[in-house]
LOZARO-447986 format. One record per residue: residue number from 1; x, y, z of N, C-alpha, C in turn. Coordinates in Angstrom, 2 decimals. Layout:
<recs>
 pos   neast  nnorth     nup  caeast canorth    caup   ceast  cnorth     cup
 NUM       X       Y       Z       X       Y       Z       X       Y       Z
...
</recs>
This chain:
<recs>
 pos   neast  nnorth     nup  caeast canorth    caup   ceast  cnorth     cup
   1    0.85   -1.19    0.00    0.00    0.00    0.00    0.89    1.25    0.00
   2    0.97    2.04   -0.86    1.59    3.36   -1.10    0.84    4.56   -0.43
   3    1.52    5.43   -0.23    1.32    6.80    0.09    0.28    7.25   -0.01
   4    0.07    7.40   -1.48   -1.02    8.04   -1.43   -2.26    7.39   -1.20
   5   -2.48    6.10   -1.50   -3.77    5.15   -1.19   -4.43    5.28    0.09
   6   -2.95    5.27    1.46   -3.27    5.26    2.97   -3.89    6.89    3.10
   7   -3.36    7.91    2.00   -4.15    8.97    2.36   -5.35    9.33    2.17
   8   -5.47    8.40    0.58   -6.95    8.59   -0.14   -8.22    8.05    1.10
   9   -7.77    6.85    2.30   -8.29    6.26    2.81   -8.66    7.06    4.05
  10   -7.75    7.65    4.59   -7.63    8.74    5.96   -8.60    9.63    5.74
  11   -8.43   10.12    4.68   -9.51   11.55    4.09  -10.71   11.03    4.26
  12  -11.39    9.74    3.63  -12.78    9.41    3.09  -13.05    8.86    4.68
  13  -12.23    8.27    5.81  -12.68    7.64    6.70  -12.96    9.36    7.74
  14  -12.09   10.30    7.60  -12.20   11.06    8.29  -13.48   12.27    8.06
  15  -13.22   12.16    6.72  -14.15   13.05    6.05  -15.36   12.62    6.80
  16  -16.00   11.50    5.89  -17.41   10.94    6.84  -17.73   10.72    7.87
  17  -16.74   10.70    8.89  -16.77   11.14   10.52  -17.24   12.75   10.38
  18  -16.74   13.66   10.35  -16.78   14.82   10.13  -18.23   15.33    9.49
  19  -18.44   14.72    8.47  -19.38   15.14    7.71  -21.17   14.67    8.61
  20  -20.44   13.44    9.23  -21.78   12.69    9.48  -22.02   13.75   10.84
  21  -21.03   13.87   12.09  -20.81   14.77   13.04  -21.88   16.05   12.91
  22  -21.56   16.52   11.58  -21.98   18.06   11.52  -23.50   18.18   11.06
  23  -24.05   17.12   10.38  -25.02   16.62    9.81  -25.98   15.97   10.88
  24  -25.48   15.58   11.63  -26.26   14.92   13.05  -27.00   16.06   13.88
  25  -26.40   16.73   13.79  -25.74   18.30   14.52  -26.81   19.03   14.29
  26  -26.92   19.35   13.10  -27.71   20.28   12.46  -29.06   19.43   12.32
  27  -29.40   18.19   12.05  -30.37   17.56   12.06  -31.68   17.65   13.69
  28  -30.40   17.29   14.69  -31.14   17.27   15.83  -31.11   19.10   16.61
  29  -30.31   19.84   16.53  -30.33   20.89   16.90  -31.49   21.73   16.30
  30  -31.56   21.29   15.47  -32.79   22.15   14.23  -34.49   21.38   14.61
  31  -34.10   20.39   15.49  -35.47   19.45   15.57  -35.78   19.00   14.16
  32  -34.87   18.78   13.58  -35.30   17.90   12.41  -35.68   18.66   11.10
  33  -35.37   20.36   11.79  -35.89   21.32    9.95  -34.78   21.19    9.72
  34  -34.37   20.64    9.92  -32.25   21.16    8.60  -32.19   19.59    7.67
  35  -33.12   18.87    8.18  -32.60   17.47    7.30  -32.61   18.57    5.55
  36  -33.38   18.87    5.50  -33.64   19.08    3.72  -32.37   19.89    3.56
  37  -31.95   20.77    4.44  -30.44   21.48    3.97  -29.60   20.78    3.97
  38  -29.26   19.53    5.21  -28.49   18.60    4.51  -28.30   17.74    3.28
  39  -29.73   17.19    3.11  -29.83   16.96    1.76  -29.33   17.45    0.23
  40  -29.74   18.50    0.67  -29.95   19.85   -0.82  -28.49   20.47   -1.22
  41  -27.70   20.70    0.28  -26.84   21.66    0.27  -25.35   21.07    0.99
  42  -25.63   20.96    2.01  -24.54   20.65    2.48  -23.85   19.47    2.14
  43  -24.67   18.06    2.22  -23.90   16.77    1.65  -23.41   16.74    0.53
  44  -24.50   17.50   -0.85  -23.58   17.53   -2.44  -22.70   18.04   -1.90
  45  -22.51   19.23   -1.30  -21.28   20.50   -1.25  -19.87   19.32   -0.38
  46  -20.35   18.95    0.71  -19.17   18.38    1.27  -18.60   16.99    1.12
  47  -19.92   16.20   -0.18  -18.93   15.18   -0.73  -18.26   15.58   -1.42
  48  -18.49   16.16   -2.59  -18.09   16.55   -3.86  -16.09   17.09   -3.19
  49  -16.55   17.98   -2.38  -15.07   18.62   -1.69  -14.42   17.10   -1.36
  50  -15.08   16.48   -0.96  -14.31   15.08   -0.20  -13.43   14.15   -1.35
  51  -14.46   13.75   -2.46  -14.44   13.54   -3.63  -12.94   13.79   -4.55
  52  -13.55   15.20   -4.43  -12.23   16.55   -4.95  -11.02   16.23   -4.67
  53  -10.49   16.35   -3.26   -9.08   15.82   -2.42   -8.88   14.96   -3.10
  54   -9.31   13.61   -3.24   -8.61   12.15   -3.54   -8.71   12.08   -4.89
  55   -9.42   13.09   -5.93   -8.74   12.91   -7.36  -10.26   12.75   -7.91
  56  -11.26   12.11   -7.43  -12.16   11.87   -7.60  -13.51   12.96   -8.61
  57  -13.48   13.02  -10.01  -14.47   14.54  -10.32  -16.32   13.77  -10.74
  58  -17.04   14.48  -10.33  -17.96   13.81  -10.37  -19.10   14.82  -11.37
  59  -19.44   14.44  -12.68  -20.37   15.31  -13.18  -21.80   14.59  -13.28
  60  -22.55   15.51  -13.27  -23.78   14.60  -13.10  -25.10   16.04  -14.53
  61  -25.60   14.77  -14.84  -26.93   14.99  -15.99  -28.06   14.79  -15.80
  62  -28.63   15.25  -14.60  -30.09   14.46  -14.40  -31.28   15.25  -14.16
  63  -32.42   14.92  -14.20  -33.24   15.70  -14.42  -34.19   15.64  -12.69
  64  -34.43   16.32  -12.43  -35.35   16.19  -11.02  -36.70   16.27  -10.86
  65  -37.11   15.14  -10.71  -38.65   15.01  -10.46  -39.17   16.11   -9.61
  66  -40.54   16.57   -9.75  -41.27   17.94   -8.98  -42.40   16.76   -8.32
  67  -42.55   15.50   -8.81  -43.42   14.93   -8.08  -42.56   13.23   -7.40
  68  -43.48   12.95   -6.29  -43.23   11.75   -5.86  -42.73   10.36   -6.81
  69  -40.97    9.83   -7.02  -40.68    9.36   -7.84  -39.74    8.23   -7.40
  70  -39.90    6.90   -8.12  -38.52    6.29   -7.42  -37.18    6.61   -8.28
  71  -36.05    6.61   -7.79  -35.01    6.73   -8.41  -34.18    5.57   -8.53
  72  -33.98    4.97   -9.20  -33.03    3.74   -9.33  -32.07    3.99  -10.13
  73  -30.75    3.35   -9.49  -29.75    3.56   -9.58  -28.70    2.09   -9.90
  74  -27.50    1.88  -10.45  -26.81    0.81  -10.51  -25.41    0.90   -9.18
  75  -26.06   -0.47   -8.78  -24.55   -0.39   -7.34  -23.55   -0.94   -7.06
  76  -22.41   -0.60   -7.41  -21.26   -1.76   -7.97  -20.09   -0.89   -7.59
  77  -20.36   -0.28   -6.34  -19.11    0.72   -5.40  -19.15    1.49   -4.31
  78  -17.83    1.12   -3.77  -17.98    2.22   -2.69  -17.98    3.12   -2.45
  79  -17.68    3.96   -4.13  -18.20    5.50   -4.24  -19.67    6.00   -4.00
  80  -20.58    4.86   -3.96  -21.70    5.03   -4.17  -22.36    6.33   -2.70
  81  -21.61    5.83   -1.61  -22.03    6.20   -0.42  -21.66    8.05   -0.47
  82  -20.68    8.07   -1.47  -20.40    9.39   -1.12  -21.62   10.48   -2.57
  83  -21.47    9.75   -3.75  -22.15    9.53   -4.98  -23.65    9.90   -4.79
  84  -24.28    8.97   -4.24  -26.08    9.37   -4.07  -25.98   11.27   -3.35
  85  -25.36   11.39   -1.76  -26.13   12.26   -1.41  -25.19   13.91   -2.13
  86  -24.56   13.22   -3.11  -24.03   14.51   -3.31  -24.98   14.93   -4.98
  87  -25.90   13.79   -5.46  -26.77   14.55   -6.17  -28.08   15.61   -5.78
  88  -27.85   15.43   -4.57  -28.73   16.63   -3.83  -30.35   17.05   -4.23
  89  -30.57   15.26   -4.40  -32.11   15.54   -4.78  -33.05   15.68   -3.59
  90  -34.20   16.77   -3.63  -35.12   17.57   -2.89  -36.02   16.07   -2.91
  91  -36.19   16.53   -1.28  -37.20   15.48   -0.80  -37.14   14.16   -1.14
  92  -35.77   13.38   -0.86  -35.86   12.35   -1.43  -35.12   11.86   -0.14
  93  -35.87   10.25    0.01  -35.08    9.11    0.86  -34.14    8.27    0.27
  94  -32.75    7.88    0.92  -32.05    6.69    0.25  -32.26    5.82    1.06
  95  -32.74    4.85    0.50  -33.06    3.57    0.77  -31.81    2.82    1.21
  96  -31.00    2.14    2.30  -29.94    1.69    2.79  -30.20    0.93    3.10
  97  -29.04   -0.47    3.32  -29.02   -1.37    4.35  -29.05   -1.32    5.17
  98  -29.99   -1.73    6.73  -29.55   -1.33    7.90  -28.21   -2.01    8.35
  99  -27.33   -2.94    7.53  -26.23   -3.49    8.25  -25.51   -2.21    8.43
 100  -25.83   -1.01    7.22  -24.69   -0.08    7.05  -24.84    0.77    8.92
 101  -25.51    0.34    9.53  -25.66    1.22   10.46  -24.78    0.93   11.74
 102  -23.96    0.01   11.17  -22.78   -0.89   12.29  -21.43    0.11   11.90
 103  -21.60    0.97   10.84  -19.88    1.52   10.82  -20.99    2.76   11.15
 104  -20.13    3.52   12.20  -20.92    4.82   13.02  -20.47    6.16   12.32
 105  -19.62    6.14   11.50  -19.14    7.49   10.82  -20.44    7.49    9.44
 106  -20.72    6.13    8.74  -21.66    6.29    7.81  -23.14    6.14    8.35
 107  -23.30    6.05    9.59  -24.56    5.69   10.39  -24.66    7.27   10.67
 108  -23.90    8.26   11.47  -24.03    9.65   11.32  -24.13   10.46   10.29
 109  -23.52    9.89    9.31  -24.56   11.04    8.13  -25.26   10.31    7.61
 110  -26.00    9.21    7.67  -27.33    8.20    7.33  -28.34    9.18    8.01
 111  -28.40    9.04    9.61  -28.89   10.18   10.28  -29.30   11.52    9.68
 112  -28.18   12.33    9.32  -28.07   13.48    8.55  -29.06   13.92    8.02
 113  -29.35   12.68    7.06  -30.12   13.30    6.06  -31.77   12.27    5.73
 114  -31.73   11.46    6.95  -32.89   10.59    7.62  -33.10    9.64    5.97
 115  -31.90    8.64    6.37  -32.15    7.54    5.08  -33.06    6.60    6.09
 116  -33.73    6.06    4.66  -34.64    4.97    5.00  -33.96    3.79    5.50
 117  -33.56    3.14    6.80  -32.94    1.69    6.90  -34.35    0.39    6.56
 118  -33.33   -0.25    5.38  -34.39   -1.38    5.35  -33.76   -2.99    5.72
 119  -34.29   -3.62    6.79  -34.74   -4.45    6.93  -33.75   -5.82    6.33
 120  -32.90   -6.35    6.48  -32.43   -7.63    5.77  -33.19   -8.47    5.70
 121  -32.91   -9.28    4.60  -33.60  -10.62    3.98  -33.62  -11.72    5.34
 122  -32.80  -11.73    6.16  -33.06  -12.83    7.46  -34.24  -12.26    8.12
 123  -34.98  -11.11    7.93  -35.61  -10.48    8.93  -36.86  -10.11    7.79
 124  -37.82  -11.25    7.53  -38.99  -11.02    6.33  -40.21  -10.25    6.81
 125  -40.26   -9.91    7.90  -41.79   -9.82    8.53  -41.21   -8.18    8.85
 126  -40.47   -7.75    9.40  -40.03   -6.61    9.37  -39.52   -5.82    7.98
 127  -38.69   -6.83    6.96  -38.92   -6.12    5.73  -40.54   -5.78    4.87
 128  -41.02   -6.75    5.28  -42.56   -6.46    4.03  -43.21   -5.16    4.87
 129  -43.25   -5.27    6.31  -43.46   -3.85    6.88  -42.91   -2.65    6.57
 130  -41.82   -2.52    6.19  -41.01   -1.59    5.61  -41.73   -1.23    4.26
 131  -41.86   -2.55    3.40  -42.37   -2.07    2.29  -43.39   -1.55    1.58
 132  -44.69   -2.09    2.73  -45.52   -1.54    2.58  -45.88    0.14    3.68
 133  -45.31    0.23    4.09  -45.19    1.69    4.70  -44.80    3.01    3.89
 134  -43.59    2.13    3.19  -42.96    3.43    2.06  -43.66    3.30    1.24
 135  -44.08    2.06    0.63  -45.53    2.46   -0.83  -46.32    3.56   -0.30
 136  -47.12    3.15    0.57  -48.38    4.15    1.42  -48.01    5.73    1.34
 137  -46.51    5.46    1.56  -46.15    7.31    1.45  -45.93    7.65    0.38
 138  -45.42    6.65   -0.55  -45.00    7.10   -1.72  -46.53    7.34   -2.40
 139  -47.42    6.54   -2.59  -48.79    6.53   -3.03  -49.46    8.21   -2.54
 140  -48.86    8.50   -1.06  -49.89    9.87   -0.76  -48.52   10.81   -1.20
 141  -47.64   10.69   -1.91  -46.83   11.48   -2.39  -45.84   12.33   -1.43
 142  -45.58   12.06   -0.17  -44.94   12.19    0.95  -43.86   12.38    0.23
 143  -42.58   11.98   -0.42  -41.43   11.95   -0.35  -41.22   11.48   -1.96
 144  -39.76   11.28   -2.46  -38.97   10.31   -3.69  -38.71    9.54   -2.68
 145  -37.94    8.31   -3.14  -36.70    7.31   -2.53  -35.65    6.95   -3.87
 146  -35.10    7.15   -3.29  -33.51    6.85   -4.26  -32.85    5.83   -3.93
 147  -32.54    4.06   -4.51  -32.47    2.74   -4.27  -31.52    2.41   -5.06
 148  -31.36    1.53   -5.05  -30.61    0.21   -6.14  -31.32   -0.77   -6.49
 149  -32.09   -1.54   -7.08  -32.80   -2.69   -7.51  -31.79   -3.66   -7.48
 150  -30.49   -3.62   -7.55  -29.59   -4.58   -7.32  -29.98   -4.56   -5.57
 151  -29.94   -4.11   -4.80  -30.04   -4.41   -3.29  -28.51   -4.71   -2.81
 152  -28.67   -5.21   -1.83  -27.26   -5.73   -1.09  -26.43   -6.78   -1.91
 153  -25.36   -6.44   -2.31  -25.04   -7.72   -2.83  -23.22   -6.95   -2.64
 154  -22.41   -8.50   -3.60  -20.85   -8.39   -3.45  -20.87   -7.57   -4.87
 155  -19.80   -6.61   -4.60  -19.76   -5.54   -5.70  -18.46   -5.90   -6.78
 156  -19.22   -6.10   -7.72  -18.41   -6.25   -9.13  -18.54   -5.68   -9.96
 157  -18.03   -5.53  -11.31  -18.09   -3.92  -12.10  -19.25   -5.20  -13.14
 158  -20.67   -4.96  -12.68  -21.46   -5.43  -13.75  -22.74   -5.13  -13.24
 159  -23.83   -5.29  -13.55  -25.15   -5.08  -12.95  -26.04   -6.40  -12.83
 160  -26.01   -6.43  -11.49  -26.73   -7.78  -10.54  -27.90   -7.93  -10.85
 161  -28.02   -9.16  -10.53  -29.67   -9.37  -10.49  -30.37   -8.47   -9.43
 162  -32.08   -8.23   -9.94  -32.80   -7.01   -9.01  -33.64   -7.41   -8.71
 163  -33.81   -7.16   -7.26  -34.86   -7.62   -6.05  -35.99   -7.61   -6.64
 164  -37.13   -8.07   -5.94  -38.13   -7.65   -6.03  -39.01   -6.98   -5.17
 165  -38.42   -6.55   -4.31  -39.36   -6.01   -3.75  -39.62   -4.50   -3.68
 166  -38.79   -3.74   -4.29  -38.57   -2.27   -4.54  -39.90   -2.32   -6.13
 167  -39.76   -3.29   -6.89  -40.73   -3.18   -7.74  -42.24   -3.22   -7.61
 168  -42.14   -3.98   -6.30  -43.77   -4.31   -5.55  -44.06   -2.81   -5.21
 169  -43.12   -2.13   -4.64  -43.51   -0.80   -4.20  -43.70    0.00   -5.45
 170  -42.84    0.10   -6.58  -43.30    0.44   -7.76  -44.56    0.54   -8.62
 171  -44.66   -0.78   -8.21  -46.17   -1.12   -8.82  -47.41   -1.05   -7.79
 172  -47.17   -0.83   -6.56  -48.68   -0.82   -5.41  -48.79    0.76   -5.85
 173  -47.57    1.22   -5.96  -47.48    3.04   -5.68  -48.17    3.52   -7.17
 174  -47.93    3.06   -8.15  -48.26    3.32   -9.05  -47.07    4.81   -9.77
 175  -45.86    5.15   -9.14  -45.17    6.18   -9.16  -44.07    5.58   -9.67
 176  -43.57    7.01  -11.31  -42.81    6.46  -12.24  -41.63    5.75  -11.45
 177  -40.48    5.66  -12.21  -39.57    4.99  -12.05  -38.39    5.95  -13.11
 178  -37.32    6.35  -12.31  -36.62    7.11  -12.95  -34.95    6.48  -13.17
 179  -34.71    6.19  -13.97  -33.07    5.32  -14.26  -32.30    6.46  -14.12
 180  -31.39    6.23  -13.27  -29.92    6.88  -13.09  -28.66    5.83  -13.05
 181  -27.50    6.23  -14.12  -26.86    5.37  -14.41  -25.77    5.72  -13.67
 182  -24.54    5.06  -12.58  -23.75    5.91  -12.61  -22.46    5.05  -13.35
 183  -21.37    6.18  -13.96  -20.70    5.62  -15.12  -19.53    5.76  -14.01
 184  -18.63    5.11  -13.38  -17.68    4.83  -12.83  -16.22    4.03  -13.30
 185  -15.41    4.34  -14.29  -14.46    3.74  -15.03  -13.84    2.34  -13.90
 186  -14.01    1.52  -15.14  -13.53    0.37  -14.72  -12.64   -0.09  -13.46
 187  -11.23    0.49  -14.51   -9.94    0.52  -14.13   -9.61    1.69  -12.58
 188  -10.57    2.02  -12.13  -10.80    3.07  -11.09  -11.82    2.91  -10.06
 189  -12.57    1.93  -10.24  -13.68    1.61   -9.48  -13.19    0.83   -8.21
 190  -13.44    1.29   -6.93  -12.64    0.60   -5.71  -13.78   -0.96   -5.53
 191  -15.01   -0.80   -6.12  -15.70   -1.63   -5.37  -15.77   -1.74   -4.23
 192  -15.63   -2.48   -3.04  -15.97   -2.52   -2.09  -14.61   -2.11   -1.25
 193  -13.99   -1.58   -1.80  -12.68   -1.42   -0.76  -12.53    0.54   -0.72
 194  -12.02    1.00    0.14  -12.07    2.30    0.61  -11.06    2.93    0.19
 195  -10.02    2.21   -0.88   -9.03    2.29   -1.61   -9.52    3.30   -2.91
 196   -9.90    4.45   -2.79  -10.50    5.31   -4.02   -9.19    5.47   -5.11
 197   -9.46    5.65   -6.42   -8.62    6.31   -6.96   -8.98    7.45   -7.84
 198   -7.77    7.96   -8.60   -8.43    9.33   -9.24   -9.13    8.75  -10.40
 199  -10.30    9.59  -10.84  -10.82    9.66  -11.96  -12.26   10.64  -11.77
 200  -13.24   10.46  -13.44  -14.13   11.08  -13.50  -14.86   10.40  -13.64
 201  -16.10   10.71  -13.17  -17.62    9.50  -13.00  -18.58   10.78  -13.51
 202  -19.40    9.84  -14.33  -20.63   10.61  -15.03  -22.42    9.89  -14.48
 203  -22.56   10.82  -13.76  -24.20   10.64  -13.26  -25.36   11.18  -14.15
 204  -26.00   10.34  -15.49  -26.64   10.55  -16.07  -28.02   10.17  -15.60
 205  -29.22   10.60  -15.76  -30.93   10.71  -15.95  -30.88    9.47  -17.34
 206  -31.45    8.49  -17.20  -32.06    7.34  -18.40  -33.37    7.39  -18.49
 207  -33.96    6.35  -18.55  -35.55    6.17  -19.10  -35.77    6.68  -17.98
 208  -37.21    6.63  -18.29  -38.10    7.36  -17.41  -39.34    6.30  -17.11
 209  -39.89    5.67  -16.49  -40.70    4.32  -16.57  -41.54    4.77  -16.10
 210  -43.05    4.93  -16.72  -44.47    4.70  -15.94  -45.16    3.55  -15.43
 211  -45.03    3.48  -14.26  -45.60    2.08  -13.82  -47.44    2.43  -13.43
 212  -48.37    3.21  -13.87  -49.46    3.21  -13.58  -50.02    2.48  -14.01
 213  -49.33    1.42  -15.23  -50.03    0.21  -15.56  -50.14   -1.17  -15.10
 214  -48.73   -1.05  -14.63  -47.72   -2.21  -14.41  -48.94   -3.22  -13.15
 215  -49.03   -4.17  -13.36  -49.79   -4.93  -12.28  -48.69   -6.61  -12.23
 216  -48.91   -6.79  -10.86  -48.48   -7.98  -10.19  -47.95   -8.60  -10.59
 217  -48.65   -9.73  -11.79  -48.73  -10.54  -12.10  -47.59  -10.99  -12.93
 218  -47.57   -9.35  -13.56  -46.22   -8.75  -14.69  -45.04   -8.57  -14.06
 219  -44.72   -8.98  -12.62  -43.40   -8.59  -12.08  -42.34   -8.58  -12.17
 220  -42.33   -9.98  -12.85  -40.76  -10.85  -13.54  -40.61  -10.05  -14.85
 221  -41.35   -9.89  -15.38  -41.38   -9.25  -16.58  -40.82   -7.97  -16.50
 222  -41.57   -7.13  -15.74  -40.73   -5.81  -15.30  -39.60   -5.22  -15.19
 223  -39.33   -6.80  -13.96  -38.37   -6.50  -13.40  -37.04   -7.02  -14.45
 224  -37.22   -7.99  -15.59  -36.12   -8.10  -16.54  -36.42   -6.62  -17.76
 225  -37.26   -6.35  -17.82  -37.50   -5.30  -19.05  -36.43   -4.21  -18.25
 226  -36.58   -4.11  -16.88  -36.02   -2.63  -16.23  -34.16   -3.02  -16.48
 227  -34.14   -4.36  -15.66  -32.82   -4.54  -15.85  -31.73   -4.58  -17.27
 228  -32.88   -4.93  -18.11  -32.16   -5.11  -19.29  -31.81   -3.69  -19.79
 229  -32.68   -2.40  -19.45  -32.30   -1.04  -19.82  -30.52   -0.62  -19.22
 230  -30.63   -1.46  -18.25  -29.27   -0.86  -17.01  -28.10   -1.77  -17.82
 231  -28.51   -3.02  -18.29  -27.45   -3.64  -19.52  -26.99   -2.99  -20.28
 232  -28.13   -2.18  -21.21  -27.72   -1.83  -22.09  -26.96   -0.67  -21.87
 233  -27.32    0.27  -21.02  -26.36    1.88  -20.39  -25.35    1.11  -20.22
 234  -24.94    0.27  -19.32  -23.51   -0.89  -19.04  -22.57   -0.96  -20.38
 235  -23.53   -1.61  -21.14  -22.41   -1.77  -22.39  -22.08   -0.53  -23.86
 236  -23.36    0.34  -23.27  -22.83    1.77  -23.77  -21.95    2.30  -23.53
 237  -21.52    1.82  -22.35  -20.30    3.17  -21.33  -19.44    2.30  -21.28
 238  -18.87    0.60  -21.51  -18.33   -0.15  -20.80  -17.66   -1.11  -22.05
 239  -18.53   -0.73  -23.17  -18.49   -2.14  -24.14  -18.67   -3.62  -23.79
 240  -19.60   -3.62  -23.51  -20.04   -4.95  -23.28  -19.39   -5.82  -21.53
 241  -20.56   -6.75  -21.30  -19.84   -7.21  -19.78  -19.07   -7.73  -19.75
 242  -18.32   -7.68  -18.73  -17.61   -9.26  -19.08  -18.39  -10.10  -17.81
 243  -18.11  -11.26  -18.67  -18.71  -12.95  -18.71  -18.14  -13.85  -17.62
 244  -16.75  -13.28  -16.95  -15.83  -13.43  -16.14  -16.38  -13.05  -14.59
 245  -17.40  -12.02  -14.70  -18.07  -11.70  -12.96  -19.22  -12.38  -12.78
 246  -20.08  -12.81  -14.04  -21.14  -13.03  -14.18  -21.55  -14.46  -13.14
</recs>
């Protein structure tokens, strides 16, 4: 491990101590009116700076829903954590693992900016509660949520198979479905390790999906029609998968 790697690592571990700290801060001192400034303002502003230091440039193309929307996204890094809240979308939940709530520097700015913790697959009766709670809000137009349809999984530079149960909420809610791709170069992508390196990542807006039709029955269907869109952005930006992670 070289020089600069142990620094790229110091920064992002310290940073998100720091960041989550000040974000906690302002969350509970405010009684809970500052979450949306964290959201909006401060997290883009102080990842992006975080980002910045370790080489990291992040441009983003996307368009922002004015109404209640899901956002789905592809998850295949550990940039991701810094990545979502620095697109600084209004009124929107990120949908997280609650395992993530065991490292306390990313559990304080989880806090921050009041992500949704959902529920692990060992724990079914508490996830379907989860899921049908956030439909209900999403249905009375309460909020966005911003997800992965890949869900929890081991991170490889390809796009995983996608849950189903973010689509159930899709389809009870009846509320579009908005593709965000993020383009993260190969040869630069830490995956799951805290080992960042330099480069530029492009956060583009894709289809746009109306699910006011979409019923039940059609789920599997959906849910390969959706994934196969995130293939194809993959091998737009990537030239094709490789067959080797698969």
């Amino acid at each position: 491990m070289n020089l600069i790697s142990i620094y790229r690592k110091i920064v992002a571990f310290t940073g998100m101590t720091v960041m989550g700290i000040i974000m906690s801060c302002i969350r509970y001192l405010s009684f809970g009116k500052g979450i949306e400034f964290n959201r909006v303002v401060f997290a883009p502003m102080f990842c992006r700076f975080l980002l910045f230091i370790v080489g990291v440039r992040v441009d983003k193309n996307i368009k922002v829903s004015t109404e209640s929307v899901l956002y789905f996204f592809n998850h295949n890094s550990f940039l991701d954590i810094f990545i979502v809240p620095l697109l600084g979308l209004q009124n929107t939940r990120f949908i997280i693992t609650e395992d993530t709530a065991k490292i306390l520097p990313l559990h304080l700015c989880n806090l921050g900016i009041n992500v949704l913790y959902i529920p692990t697959k060992g724990d079914p009766q508490r996830r379907l509660e989860f899921f049908k709670k956030v439909t209900s809000d999403l249905k009375e137009g309460k909020y966005s949520v911003i997800c992965s349809p890949e869900g929890q999984h081991r991170f490889k530079h390809w796009i995983a198979p996608f849950n189903k149960g973010v689509f159930h909420m899709a389809t009870e809610s009846g509320r579009p479905i908005q593709n965000l791709f993020f383009n993260i170069p190969k040869d630069a992508n830490p995956l799951e390790s805290i080992n960042m390196k330099s480069c530029r990542v492009l956060v583009e807006s894709k289809d746009l999906i109306f699910t006011n039709d979409w019923k039940v029955d059609n789920l599997n269907e959906n849910i390969e029609s959706t994934r196969s869109l995130f293939l194809s952005y993959y091998e737009q930006c990537h030239g094709g998968l490789d067959e080797s992670v698969v």
